[in-house]
C-alpha positions in Angstrom: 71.8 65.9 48.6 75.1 67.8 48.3 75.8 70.6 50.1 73.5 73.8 49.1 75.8 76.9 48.1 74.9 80.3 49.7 72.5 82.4 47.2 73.2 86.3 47.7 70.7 88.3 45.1 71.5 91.1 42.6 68.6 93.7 42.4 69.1 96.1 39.6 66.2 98.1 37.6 63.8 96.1 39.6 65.3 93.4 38.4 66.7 90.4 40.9 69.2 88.0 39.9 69.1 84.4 42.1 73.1 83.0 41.3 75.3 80.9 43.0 78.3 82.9 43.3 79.1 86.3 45.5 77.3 89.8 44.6 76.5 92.9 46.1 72.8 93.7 46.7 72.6 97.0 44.8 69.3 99.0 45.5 68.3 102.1 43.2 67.2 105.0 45.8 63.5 104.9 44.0 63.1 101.2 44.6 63.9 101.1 48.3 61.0 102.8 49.3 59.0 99.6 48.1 61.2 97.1 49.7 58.3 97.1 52.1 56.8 94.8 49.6 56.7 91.5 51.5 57.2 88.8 48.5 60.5 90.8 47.6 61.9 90.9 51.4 60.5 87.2 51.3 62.2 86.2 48.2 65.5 87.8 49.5 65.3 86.4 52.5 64.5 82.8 51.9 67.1 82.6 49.0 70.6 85.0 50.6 69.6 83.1 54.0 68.5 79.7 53.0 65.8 79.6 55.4 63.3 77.6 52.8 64.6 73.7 53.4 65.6 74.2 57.7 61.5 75.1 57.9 60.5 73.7 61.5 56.7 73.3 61.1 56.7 72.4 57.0 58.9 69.6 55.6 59.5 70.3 51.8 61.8 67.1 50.4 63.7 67.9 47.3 65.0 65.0 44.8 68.9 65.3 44.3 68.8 66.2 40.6 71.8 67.0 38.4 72.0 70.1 36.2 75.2 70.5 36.3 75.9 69.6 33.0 73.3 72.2 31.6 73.7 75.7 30.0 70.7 77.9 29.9 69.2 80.9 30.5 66.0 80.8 32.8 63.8 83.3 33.8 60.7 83.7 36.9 58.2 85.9 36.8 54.4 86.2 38.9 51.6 87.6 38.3 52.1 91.9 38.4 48.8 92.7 40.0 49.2 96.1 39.4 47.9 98.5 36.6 51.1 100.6 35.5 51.8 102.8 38.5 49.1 101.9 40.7 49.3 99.9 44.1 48.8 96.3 43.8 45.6 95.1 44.7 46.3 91.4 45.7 49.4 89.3 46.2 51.7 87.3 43.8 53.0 83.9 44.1 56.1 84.4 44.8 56.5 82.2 47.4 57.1 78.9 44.9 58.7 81.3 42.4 61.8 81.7 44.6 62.3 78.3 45.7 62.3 77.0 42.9 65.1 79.3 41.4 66.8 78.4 44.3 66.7 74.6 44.1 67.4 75.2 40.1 70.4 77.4 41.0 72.1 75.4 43.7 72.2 72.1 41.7 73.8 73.9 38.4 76.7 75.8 37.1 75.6 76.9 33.8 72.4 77.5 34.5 71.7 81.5 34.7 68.6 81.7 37.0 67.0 85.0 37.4 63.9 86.4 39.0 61.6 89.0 38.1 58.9 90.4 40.1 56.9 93.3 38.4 54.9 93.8 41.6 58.4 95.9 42.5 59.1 97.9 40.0 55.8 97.7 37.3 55.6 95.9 34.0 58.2 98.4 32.1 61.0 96.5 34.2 60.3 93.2 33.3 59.8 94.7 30.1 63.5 96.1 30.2 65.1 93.1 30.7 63.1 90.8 27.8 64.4 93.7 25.3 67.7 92.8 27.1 68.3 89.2 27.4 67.7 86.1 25.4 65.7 83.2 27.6 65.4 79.1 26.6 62.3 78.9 29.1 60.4 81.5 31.0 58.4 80.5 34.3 55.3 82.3 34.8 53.4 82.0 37.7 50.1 83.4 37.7 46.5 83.7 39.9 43.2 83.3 38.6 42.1 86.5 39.9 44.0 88.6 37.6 43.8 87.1 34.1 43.4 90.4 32.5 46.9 91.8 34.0 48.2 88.3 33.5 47.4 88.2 29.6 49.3 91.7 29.1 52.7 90.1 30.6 52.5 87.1 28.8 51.8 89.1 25.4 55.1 91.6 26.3 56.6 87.7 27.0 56.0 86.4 24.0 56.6 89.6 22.0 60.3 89.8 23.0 60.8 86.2 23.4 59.7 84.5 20.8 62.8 81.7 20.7 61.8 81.0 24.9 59.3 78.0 26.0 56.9 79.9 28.2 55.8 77.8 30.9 52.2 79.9 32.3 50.9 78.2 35.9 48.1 79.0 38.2 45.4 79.0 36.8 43.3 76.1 35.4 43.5 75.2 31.6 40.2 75.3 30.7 40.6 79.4 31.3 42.9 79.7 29.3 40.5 78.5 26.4 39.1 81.2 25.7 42.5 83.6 25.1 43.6 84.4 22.5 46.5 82.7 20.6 49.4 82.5 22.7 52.7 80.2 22.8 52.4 78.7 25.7 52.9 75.7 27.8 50.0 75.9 30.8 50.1 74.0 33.6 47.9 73.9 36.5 50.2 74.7 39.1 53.6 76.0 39.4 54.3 76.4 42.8 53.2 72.8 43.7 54.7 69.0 43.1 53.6 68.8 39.9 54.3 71.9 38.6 58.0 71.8 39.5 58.6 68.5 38.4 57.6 69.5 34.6 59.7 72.6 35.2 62.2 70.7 36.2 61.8 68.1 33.6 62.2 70.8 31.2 65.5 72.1 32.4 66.7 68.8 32.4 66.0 68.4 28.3 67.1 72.0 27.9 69.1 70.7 25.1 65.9 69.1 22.9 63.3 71.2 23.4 61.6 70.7 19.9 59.3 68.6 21.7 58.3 71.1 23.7 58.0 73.9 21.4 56.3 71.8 19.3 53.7 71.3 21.9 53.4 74.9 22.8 52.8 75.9 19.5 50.4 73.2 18.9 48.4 74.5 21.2 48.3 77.8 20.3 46.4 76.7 16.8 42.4 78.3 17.0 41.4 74.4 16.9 42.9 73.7 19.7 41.6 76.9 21.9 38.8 75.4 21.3 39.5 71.9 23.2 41.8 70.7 25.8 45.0 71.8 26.1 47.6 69.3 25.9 50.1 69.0 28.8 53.6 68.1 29.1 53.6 64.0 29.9 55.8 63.8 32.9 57.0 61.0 35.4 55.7 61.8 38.6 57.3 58.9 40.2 60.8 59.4 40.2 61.1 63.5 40.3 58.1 64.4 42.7 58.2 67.3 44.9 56.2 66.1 48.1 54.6 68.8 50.7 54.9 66.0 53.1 53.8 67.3 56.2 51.6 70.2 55.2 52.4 74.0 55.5 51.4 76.0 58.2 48.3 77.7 56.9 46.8 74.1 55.3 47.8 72.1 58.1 46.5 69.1 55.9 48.6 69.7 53.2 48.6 70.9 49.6 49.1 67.2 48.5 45.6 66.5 50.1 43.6 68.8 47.2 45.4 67.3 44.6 44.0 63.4 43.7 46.8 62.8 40.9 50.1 63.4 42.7 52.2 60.5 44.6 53.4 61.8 47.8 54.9 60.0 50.8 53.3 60.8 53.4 49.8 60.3 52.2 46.1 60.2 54.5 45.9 57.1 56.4 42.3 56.9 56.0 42.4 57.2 52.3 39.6 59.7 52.8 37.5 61.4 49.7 40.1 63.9 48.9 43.5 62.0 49.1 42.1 59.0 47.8 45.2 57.1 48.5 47.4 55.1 51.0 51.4 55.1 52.3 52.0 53.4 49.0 50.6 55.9 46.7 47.6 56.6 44.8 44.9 54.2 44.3 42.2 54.1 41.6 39.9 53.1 44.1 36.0 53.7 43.3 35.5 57.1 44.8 38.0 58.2 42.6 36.6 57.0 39.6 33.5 58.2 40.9 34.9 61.7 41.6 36.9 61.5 37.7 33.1 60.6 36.0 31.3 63.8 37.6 34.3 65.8 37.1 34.5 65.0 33.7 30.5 65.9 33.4 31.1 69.0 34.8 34.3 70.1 32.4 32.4 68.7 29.4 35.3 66.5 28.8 38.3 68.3 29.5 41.1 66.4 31.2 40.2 64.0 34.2 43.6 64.4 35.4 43.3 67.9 36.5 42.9 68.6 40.4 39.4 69.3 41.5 39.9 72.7 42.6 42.8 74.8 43.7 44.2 75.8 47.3 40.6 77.7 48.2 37.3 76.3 47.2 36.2 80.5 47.1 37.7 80.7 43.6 35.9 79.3 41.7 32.4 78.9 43.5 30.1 78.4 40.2 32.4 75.2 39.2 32.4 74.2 43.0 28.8 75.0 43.6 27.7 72.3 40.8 30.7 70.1 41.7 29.3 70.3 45.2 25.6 69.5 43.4 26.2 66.3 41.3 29.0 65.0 44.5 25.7 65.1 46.7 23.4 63.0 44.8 26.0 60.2 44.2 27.6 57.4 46.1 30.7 58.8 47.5 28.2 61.6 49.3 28.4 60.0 52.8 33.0 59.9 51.8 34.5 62.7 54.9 36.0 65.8 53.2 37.9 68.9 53.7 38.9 71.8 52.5 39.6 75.6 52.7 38.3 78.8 52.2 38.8 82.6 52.4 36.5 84.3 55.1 35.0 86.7 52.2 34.4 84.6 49.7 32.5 82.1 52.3 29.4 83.0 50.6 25.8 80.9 52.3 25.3 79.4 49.0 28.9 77.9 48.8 28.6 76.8 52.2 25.1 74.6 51.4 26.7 73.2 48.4 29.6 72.1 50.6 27.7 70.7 53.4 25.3 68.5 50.8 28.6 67.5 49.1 29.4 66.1 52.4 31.8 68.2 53.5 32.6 67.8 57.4 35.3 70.6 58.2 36.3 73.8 56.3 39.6 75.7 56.9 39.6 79.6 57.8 43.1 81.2 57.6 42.0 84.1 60.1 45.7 84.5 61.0 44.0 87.1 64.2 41.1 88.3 65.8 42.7 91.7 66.3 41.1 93.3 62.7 43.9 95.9 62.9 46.5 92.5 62.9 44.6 90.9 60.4 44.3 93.9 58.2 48.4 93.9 57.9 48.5 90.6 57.5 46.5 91.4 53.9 43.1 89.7 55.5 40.7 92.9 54.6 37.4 90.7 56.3 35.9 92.0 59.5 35.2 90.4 62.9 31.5 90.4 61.8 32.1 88.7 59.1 34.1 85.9 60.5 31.4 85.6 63.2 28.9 85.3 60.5 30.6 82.7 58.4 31.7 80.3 61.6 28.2 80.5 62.8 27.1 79.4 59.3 29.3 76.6 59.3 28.5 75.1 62.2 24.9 75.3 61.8 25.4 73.8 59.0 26.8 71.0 60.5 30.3 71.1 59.1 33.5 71.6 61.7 35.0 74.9 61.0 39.0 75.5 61.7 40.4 78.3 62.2 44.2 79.3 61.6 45.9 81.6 63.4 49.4 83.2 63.6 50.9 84.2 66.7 53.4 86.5 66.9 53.6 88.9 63.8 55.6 92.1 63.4 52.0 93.6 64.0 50.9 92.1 67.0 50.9 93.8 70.6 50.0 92.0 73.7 46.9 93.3 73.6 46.1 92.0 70.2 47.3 88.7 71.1 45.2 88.7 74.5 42.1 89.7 72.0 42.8 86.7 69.8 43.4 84.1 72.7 40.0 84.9 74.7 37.9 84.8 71.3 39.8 81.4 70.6 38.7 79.7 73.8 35.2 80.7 73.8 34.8 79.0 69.9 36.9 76.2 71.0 34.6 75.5 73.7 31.4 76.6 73.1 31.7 75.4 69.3 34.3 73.2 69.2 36.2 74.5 66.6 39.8 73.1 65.5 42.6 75.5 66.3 45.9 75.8 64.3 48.4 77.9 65.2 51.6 78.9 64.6 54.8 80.6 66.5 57.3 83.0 65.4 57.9 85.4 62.8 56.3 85.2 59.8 56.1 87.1 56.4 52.6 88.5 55.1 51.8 85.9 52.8 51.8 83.5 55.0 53.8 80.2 53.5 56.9 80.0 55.2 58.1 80.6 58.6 60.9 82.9 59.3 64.2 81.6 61.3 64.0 81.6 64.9 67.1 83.6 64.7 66.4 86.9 62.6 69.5 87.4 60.0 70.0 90.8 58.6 71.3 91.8 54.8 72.9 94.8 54.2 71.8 96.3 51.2 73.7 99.6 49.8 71.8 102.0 47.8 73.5 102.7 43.6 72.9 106.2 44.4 74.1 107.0 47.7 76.0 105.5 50.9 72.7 105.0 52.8 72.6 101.4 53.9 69.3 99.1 55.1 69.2 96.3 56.9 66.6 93.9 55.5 63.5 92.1 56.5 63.2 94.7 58.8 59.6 94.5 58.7 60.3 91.0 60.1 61.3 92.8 63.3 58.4 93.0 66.3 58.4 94.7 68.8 60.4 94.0 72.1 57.6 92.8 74.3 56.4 90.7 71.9 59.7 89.8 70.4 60.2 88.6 74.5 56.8 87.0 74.5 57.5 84.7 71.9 60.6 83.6 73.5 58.6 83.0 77.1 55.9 81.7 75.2 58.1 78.9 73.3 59.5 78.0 76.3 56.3 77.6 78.3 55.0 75.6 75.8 57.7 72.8 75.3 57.7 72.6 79.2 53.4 71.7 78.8 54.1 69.5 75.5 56.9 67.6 77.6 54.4 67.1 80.6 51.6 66.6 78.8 53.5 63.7 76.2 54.9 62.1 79.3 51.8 61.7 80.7 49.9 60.2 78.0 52.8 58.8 75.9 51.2 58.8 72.5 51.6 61.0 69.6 50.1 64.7 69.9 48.5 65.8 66.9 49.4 69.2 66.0 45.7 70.4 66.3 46.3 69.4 69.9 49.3 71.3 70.2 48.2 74.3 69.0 45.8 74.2 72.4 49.2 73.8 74.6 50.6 76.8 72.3 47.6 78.5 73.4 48.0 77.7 77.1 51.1 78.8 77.3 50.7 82.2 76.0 47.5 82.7 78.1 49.2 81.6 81.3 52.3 83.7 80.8 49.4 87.3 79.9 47.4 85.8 82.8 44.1 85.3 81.1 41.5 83.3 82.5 40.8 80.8 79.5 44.0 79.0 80.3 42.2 76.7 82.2 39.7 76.0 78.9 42.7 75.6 76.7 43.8 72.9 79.3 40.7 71.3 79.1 39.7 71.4 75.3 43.2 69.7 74.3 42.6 66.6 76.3 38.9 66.6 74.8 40.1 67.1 71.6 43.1 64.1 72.1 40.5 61.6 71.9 38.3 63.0 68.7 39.3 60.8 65.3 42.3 61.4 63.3 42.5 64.9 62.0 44.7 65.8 59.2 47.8 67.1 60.3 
């Protein structure tokens, strides 16, 4: 891949512009006070410092693609998750949003890539710029949990750009069924593989869209809203996206949810939900199994849609009888995995997921420290983890638990709190650690570089200056912490690879991580951390 320009951003109105050439980060003096807003300071981050493809614990391979031939106008936009003025009650996916304009921007010249998230600013500025500009293909990235706000923006959309292919992702097709009449071209994902090689695909044929328009208008007629939606036919082979290692809150990897994609570094045990071996996917009879019940359940809507999305909680009702017809058939007794949000771990998900045959469930509890957590945007209580562990493991599935070491919010003391309440579920109900080190934003998805950089942003209405992410920036005991604590812990992982000389699994390292930090606050379940990650050396392959 050639050389990867540097991306500085434009914010204006709300409004951010992604380009590959040099600006000035101008700030409006109302808009500052929400820079706070941790997608935003992510987005500006990850693109002016090009800390998305140097990530050290997620591998993201790009395909060297060439738009450089290509003039056209793009624009991304998430969900708002807001109601006009008011705060915004969950967080947008902006993560894939900016990466994607990003890779799109650094292989192009012509290509105007710009950004929008109304999460800053409100609807009226993303409103503001469609009465402005003129868009050949609008990227929206939405969440299931907020159709209603979703519908309004793609309405304004549509109502100001009539001449654009709107590409809508995140939330399943069959949803959108029941909408009213909209141009629109829906895909199942947009921040994943799949959804960025159509995107991409797209951009590539900027020139002869007809096809495309064609399709999106096609399935805007009332017969069609009706039936399945038609999707963009795409080549998956050639232009794939691959989350080959697995980010660091899914440890197994996105690509392990998702039966249709090729990816190259695929489960070596071709296990129920990967269904598929280093050389790609294979039809083998669990998946035509698993395509005949999920066909059942959609009444005939599209086999080649995922099962679910990135947390089984979604959508429990489809799960829940998913989970029912899975546990009366012959791939039953077929090891899966999967994840779920801590509050939406209701006891009737959880027996519909242990008769599906479900033998380990992923927690992203990021701390046991509720004040921690609660910055983090986890809202659950400590009761409430305790409840929904417990339930898993009497039911007999494996829980694991995700943690993040480290924020801007921790303390020693918080961290202390989390490492004790680790080792006594690690030992007393062997429960599967991940963890992670460093300096992470609040939603979670990418890690921050080692080595903070700042951005000076200057205000349109005044000379004040701000130095973004500040709230990146921990305090200076933990700040020294981490450091010690990194250290420590390549000194154990050294000893403790020399001594065995075989591969560590990263569920095993996250035992040394937490080791090292307990040795370095003195706590006494060093020792059990010691212990449980030669135990858990020997237990079969984990996904990792």
């Amino acid at each position: 891949m050639k050389d990867q320009p540097n991306i500085t951003l434009k914010i204006k109105d709300g409004i951010i512009y992604a380009r590959s050439i040099n600006q000035k980060l101008n700030i409006p003096e109302k808009v500052l006070s929400k820079l706070n807003h941790d997608n935003i300071v992510d987005g500006m981050y990850m693109i002016s410092c090009g800390t998305w493809n140097s990530l050290k614990e997620t591998t993201v391979n790009t395909v060297d693609i060439n738009l450089s031939k290509i003039r056209a106008r793009l624009l991304f936009t998430t969900s708002s998750n807001i109601i006009d003025e008011h705060e915004q009650n969950v967080t947008t996916p902006s993560f894939g949003i900016w990466r994607l304009a990003y890779h799109i921007a650094t292989h192009s010249v012509d290509v105007d890539v710009q950004v929008c998230d109304p999460s800053l600013g409100g609807i009226r500025f993303l409103e503001i710029l469609l009465k402005k500009e003129e868009y050949d293909l609008i990227c929206f990235s939405g969440m299931s949990t907020n159709l209603k706000e979703d519908l309004r923006l793609l309405k304004i959309i549509e109502k100001y750009q009539p001449q654009a292919i709107i590409v809508f992702g995140g939330v399943d097709s069959q949803a959108l069924a029941n909408w009213e009449s909209l141009n629109i071209l829906p895909i199942d994902y947009i921040i994943t593989g799949h959804g960025e090689t159509i995107i991409r695909d797209i951009v590539m044929k900027i020139d002869s869209l007809c096809d495309n328009k064609k399709l999106q208008q096609k399935n805007s007629s009332p017969k069609v809203l009706n039936g399945p939606i038609q999707l963009p036919s795409i080549d998956l082979d050639e232009s794939m996206l691959p989350y080959g290692e697995g980010d660091i809150v899914h440890p197994y990897g996105y690509t392990s949810k998702v039966l249709y994609q090729k990816f190259s570094n695929a489960c070596p045990e071709t296990c129920f939900w990967c269904v598929s071996s280093k050389d790609g996917l294979v039809y083998n009879d669990a998946y035509e199994a698993l395509m005949a019940i999920k066909s059942k359940i959609r009444d005939g809507w599209h086999t080649d849609m995922s099962v679910i999305d990135n947390n089984l909680s979604t959508h429990q009702k489809f799960i829940i009888d998913l989970c029912s017809l899975i546990g009366k058939s012959s791939i039953q007794k077929l090891p899966k995995h999967g994840k779920l949000t801590i509050n939406g771990a209701s006891n009737e998900l959880l027996e519909a997921l242990s008769f599906a045959g479900f033998i380990r469930l992923s927690f992203g509890v990021e701390s046991f420290d509720k004040h921690v957590r609660y910055q983090l945007g986890k809202s659950f209580s400590n009761a409430e983890i305790d409840k929904v562990i417990y339930k898993t493991i009497e039911l007999g599935i494996q829980p694991e638990i995700n943690l993040i070491f480290c924020s801007p919010y921790e303390t020693k003391e918080s961290i202390s709190a989390t490492l004790i309440k680790t080792a006594e579920l690690v030992l007393n109900y062997k429960c599967i650690v991940f963890v992670v080190l460093g300096l992470y934003c609040t939603i979670g998805t990418k890690k921050i570089s080692e080595h903070i950089k700042t951005i000076e942003i200057s205000s349109e209405e005044g000379d004040s200056n701000i130095l973004l992410p500040w709230i990146f920036q921990p305090s200076v005991s933990v700040n020294d912490l981490y450091s010690n604590g990194l250290d420590e812990y390549n000194k154990i992982l050294d000893e403790f690879s020399r001594q065995r000389k075989i591969f560590i699994p990263n569920h095993v390292k996250s035992l040394l991580k937490c080791q090292a930090f307990s040795k370095l606050l003195d706590l006494p379940c060093e020792r059990t951390f010691q212990m449980m990650a030669r135990k858990q050396l020997k237990w079969r392959y984990i996904h990792v």
